[in-house]
N, C-alpha and C positions, 0 to 999 in steps of 0.2 A: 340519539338516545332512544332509537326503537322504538321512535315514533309516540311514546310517554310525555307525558306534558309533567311539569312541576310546577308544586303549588306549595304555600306555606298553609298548615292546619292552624285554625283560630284557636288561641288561647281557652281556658276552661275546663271545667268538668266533665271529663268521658264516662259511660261506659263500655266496658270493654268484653267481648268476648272472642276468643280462640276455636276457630275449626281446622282440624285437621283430618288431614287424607287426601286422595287424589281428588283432582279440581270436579271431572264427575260425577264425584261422591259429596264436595262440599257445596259446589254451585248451588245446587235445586234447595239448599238450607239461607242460603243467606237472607232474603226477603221475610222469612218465616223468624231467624231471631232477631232481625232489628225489629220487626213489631214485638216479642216478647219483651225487648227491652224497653220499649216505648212504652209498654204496658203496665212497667215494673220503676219506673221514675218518670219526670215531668222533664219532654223535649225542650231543648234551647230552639226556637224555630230561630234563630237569626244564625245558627251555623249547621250544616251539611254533616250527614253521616259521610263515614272514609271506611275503605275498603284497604287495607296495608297486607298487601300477600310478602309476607315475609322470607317465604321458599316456595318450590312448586309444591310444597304439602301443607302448608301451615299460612291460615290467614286471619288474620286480626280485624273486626271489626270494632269498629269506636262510634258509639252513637252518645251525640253533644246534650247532656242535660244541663239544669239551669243545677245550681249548686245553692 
């Protein structure tokens, strides 16, 4: 499986936000909105933000708030 690990995502409230465009273009952004989001709700610290690249243009970031 190209060297990809699998994992199940813990249950709960996400937020969610979508970047698109080439990975060069999105990479240098991701660090930057998961603190936006962190900013903007109250983190779940007992589950991990996910990184879900859905196509080579389009990634989804989920960062775990408490609900």
């Amino acid at each position: 499986m190209l060297g990809c690990s699998r994992d199940a995502i813990a249950g709960g409230a996400f937020l969610r936000a979508r970047l698109r465009g080439e990975p060069d273009e999105t990479t240098p952004h991701i660090t930057e909105t998961f603190a936006a989001m962190a900013a903007v709700a109250m983190p779940d610290p007992t589950r991990r933000a996910v990184e879900v690249y859905r196509r080579r243009d389009e990634l989804d970031l989920l960062f775990p708030v408490l609900s």
